[in-house]
N, C-alpha and C positions, 0 to 999 in steps of 0.2 A: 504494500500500500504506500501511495504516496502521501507523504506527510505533509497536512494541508495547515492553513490558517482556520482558525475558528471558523466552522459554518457561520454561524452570524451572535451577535452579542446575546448573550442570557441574563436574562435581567431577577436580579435576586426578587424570590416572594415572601413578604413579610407575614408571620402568623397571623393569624387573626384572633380576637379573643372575645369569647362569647360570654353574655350575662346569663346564666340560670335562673329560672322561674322557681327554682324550689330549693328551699336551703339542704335540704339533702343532697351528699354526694353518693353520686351511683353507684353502685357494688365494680368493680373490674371486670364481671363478667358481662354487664350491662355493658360499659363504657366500650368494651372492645365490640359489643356486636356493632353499636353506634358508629364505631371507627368503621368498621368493616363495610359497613352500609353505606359509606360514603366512598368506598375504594373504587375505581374507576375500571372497568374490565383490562387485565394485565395484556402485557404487548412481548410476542415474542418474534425475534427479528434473526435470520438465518443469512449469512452473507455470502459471500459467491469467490468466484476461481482467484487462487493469491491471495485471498485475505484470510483474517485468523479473528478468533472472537474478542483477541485483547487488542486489537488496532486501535488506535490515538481515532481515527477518523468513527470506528463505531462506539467507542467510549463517547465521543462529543454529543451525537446521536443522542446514546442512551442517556446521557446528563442531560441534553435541552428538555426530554421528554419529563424527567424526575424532576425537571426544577418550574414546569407550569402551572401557572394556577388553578388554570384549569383540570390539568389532571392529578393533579396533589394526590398523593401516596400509591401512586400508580407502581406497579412491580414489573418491569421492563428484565427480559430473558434474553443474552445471547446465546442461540446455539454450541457447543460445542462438543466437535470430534475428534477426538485427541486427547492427551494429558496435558501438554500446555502450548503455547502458541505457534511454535514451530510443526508441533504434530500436527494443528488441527489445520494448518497452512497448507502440510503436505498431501493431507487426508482430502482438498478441496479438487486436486490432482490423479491422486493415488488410491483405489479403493473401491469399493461393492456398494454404488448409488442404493441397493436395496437396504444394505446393513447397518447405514449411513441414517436411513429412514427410520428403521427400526430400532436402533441407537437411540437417537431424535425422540421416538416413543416414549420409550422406558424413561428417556430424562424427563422430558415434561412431565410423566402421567407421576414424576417423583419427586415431584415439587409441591409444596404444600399448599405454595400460593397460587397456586392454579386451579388445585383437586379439593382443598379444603374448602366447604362453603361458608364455614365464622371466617375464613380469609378472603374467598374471593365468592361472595354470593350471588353473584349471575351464573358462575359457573360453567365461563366460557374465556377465549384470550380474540385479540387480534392478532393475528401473523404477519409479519413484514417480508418479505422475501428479493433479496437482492441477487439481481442477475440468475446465476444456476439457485443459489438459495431458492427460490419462488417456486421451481415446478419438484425441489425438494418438501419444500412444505406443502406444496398441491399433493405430493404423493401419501401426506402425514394425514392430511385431511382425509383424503380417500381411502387409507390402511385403519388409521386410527382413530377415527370419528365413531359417531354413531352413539346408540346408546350406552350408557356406562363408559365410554372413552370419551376422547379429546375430543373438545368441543370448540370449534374454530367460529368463531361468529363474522369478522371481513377479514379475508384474505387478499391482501396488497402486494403485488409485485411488480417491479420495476426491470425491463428490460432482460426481464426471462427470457426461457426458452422452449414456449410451449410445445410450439412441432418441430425441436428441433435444429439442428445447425446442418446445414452443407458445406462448413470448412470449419478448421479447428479454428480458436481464438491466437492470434498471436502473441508471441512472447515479448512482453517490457522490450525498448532499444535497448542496450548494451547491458541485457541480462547475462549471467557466468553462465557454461555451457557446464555448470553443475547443477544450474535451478531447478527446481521440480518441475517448471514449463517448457523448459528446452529438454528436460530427462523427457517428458511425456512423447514430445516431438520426437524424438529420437527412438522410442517404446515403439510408436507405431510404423516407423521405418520399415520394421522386422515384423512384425505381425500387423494384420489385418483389423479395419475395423470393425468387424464383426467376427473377430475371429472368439474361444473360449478366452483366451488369454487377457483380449484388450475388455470385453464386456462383463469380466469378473476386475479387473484391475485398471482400468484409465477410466475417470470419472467422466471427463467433455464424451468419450465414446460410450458414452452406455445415452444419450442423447441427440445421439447423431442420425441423421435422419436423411438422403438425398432425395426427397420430394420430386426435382425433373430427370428422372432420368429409372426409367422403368425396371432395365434390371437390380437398379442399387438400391430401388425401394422394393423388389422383392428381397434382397438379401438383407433389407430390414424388419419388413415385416415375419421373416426365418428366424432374424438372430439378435435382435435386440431383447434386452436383457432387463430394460428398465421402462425408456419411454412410451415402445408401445405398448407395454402392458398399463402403464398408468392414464395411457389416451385411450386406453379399451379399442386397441386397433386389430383388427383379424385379418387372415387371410380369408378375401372372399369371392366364392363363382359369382360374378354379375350375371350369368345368365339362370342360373337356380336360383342366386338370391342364398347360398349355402354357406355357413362359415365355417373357419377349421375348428373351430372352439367357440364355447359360450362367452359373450361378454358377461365382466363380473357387474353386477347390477348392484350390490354394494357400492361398489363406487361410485356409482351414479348416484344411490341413495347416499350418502356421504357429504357428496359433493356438493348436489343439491339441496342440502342444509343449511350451505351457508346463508348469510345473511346479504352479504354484497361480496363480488370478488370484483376486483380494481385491478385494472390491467394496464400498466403506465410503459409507455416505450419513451426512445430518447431520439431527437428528432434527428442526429447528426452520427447513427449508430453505424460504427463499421467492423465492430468489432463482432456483436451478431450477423450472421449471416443464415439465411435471411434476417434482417432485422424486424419484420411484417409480425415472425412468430412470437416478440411480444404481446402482442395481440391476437396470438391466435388465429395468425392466417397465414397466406402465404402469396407473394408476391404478383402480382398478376400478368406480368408479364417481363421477367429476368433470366438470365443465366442467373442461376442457385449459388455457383461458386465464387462467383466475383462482387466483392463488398460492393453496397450502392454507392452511389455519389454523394459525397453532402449533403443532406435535405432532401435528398428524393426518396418519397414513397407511394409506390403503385401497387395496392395492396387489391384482392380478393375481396366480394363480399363473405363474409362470415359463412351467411345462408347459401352460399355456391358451396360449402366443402361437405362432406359425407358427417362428419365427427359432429357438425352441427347439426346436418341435418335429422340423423337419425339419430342423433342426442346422444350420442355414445357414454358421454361421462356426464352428461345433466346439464351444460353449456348453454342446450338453446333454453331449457326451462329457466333457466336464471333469467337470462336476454327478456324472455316473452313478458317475466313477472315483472321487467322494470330496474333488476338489482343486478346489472356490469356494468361497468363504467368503465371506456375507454379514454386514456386522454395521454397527451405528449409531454414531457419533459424538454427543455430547449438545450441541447447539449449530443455531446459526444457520451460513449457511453460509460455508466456509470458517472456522472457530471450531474451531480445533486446541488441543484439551485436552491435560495431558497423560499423563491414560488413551488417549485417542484417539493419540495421536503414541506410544505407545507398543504400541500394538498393531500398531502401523507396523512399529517395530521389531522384533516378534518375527516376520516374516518374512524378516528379513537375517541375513547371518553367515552362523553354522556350522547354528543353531535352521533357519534358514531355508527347507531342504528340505525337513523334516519339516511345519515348521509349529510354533504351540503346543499343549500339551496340553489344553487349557481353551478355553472360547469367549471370544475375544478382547476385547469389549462387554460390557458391562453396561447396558443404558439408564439404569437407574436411578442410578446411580453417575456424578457430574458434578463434578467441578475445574474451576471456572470461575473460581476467583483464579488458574489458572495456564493462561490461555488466548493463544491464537495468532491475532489476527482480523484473516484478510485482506481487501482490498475487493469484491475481487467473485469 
């Protein structure tokens, strides 16, 4: 990560102090349900390739969040894979997207302030999900939701990778050709992307996806290992209408729980390829492997692709009820503004249900002296 300047000033909040109607003081068992009733549904935030949960840039994050008024006493969660920062860096490269999830599980569901409801009585978190984080936490949603589990209420991701990439992400300019990004590079020299080796052990490839080019999406829909099982993608006869396997409909129940999922892409993305698949589409008319240009996005409608159409994972039932929100970041990617980093925020808290009343983006409107630029 690169080491940035403050996202933008935090401004200290003063306690407030309140007069009691009754000279009685309340028991401690009382006082804490009272606290607890005011605690704002907790946020847990998963970050993406290169980064690690102790970054300076997502420490700032989770500090502006802990220090609003609005959300006063909120319990904000980084992710983490790994034993300490170095691991969980390596882990974003190195490792089993499934295991990764299921990891992710066992931590949240072992937290108190999540699962306990005198802690946290809604009974639910928001998720944040940065770049690969985002269809990581879509897969926690889908695995781990439902009754008795993790209850995910707006799921936020930024510059994800929902269908996928058609070229791996590049590695930092003048990275050591010992970094985990240049190692990965190097991994897949010798082995295939879909081979057992890359789809048990490189994380960008258990994601990878080549949408134009027919034989490379049959050898994904054979041998992927993570995405298409999480997009409930199957092999299927168009003329039967026959699939190789059931979609899991759990997932789609799941999924379709949430409350709003928030699908934010970045407008100057070249590091996703396609970049369209933040949003859960795909380009409408590109070569797949060659980064867009600046600003250019020629995207699909939604309701053209199959995943919506026959609602594979619950997508279009969100759309039709009113609760996805599409909207742009002005930046390159990973280039957290902070109009962008606050549009984040109007899905937390108490607003969060609801939503904001306004569309959340402006394209045209860009705070680039107060930006957030992580590496990949």
């Amino acid at each position: 990560m690169i080491l940035p300047p403050r996202l933008f000033t935090l401004f200290a909040i003063l306690p407030l102090a309140f007069a009691l109607p009754s000279p009685a003081r309340p028991s401690p068992d009382v006082a804490r349900s009272s606290s607890s009733l005011s605690r704002p549904v907790p946020v847990v935030i998963w970050h993406g390739l290169g980064d690690r949960y102790d970054a300076a840039g997502l420490l700032s994050l989770k500090q502006d969040l802990e220090s609003r008024s609005e959300l006063e006493n909120i319990f904000v969660h980084i992710v983490k894979i790994g034993l300490d920062g170095a691991a969980d860096q390596k882990a974003t490269f190195f490792g089993n997207a499934n295991s990764h999830i299921e990891l992710a599980c066992e931590q949240l569901s072992a937290l108190p302030e999540i699962m306990d409801r005198d802690l946290n009585p809604s009974g639910k978190f928001d998720a944040i999900g940065f770049s690969q984080g985002g269809q990581l936490l879509r897969g926690v949603v889908e695995r781990c939701g439902g009754k008795g589990g993790l209850n995910v209420r707006n799921l936020i991701t930024l510059g994800s990778q929902h269908l996928g990439i058609s070229a791996l992400p590049p590695c930092p300019p003048n990275s050591s050709i010992f970094s985990p990004c240049r190692l990965m590079h190097l991994s897949l020299v010798h082995s295939s992307i879909y081979s057992s080796y890359a789809q048990n052990n490189i994380i960008p490839a258990q994601y990878f996806r080549n949408y134009n080019d027919e034989v490379e999406l049959a050898k994904y829909l054979n041998g992927s290992s993570f995405l298409r099982d999480i997009n409930n993608e199957r092999i299927e006869d168009l003329e039967s209408s026959t699939i190789s396997e059931p979609r899991n409909e759990t997932y789609n129940d799941n999924f379709k729980r949430l409350n709003k999922l928030v699908l934010l892409r970045f407008s100057h993305d070249q590091t996703v390829v396609p970049s369209t698949s933040a949003h859960f589409t795909l380009p409408a008319n590109s070569n797949s492997t060659t980064p867009p240009l600046p600003g250019s996005y020629d995207a699909l409608p939604l309701k053209d692709l199959p995943l919506y159409q026959k609602d594979y994972i619950g997508l279009r039932s969100i759309d039709e009820r009113g609760d996805l929100v599409r909207g742009v970041c002005k930046g390159v990617h990973m280039q957290i503004g902070k109009k962008c980093w606050e549009s984040v925020v109007a899905f937390l808290g108490e607003r969060g249900e609801r939503g904001p009343e306004e569309a959340i983006l402006d394209e045209e409107e860009y705070h680039e002296e107060h930006s957030l630029v992580f590496q990949l």
